[in-house]
N, C-alpha and C positions, 0 to 999 in steps of 0.2 A: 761523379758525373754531374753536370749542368742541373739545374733544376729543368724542367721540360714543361711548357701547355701544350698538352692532347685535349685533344677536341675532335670527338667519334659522331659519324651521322648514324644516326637511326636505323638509317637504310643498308645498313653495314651489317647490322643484327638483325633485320625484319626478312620476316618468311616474304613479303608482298617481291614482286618483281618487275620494273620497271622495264619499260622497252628498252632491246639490248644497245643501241644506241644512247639510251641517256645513262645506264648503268652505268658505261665505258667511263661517261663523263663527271660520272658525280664523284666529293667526296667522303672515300669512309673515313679518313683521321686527317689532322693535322698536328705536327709534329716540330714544335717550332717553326719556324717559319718553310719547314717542307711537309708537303702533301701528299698521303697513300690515298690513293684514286682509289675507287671499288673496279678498274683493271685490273690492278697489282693486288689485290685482295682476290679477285678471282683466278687470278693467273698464277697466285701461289699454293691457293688451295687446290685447282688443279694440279700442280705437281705434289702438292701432301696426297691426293685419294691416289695419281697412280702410282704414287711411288712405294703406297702401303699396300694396295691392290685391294681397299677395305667397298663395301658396298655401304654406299651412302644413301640413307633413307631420308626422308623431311626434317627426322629429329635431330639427328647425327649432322647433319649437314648444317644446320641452326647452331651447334654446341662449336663446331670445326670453325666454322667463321668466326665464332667471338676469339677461338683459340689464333686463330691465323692471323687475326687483326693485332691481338694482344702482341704476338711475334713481330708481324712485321713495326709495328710501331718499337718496340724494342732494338728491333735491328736501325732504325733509323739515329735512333738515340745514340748508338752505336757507334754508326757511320761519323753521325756527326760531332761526336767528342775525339774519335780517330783524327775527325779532318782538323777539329782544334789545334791539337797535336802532330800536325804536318804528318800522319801516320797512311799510306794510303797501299792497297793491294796492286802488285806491278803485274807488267805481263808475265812475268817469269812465274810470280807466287801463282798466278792464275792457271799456267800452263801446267806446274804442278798439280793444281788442285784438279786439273784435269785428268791427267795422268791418273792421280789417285783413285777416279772415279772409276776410270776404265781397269784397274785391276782389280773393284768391288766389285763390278759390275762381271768381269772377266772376260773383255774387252779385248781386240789386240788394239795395239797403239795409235793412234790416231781416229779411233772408230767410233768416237764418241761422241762427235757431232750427230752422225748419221742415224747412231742410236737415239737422239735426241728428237728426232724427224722420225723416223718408224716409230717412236711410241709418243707421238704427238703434245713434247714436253714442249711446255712453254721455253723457253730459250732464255729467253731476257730474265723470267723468275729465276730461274736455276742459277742466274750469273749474278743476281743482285745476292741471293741467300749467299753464295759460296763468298763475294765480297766480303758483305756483313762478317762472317766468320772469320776473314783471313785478318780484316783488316781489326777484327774485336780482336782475336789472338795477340798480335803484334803487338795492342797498347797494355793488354796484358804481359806479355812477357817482358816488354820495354819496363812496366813498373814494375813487375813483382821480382828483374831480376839483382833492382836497387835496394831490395828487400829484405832479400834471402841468401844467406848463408848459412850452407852446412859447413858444419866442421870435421877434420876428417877423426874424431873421435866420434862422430854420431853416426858416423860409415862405418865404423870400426862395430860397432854395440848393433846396430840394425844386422850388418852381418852375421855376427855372432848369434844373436836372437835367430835369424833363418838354419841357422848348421844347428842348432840347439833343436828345433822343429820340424827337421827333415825328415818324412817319412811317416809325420801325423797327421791324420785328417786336418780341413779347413774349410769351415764353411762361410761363404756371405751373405750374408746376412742385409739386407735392405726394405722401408718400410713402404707399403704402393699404398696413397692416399687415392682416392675415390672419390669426389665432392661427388654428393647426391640434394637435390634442389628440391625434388618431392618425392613421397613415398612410392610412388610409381616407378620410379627411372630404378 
């Protein structure tokens, strides 16, 4: 990916709160030559607390935003090596990604806007994330499938390994790091 200068305000991290009017306007990153406004920092971490259903205290909410920021500047970086690469999310991918939402969610079909409006999701977040994703996928599979190749002797051995192990336990196994910053947290 490009090299990137980000460049975060303060006011992206700080407990202090600005009139909701100059919040709207200031902002938290710059991301090459594109801007993540403290909107879109508010407007995504609104959909991170309701989409987790978590209760956000002073602390939590302090740690969420540098994490949100972090995201969205990532996503941007994202976006914008896709768009180098003429890679872009259509309506169709879109409509899909809808679709998919509404059968998490357990949705009938089309309901998923309206869901969007009774639980007072930001709208514009939810479509910029699901972008982000489609259109990062894309340049991923675009390069990794110049990549990779299996051969069908490594089909053949994977196979065999699973008929060999049918019927034994399996566990997974994964490692959850914690950062803790002071003894107190």
């Amino acid at each position: 990916m490009a090299a990137a200068m980000v460049a975060t305000s303060m006011s992206a991290i700080d407990l202090v709160r600005p009139a909701k009017a100059q919040r709207v306007q200031s902002i938290a990153a710059i991301v090459n030559d594109d801007i993540v406004s403290m909107f879109d920092l508010q407007s995504r971490l609104q959909l991170v607390v309701a989409s987790t259903g978590i209760k956000v205290t002073p602390r939590l909410r302090k740690r969420l935003i540098q994490q949100v920021l972090r995201l969205l500047i990532d996503e941007r970086l994202q976006i914008q090596e896709a768009k180098r690469r003429n890679i872009t999310a259509t309506k169709r991918d879109m409509s899909q990604a809808f679709t998919k939402l509404e059968k998490q969610n357990k949705l009938k079909p089309g309901m998923f806007e309206s869901f969007i409006r009774r639980n007072n999701l930001p709208r514009k977040a939810l479509i910029g994330q699901l972008r982000a994703q489609i259109t990062w996928q894309k340049l991923i599979r675009r390069t990794l499938t110049r990549r990779v190749s299996v051969g069908q002797e490594e089909i053949d051995e994977d196979l065999a390994r699973l008929k060999a192990r049918r019927g034994q336990s399996e566990y997974r196994v994964a490692e959850i790091v914690l950062a803790v910053n002071t003894p107190e947290q």
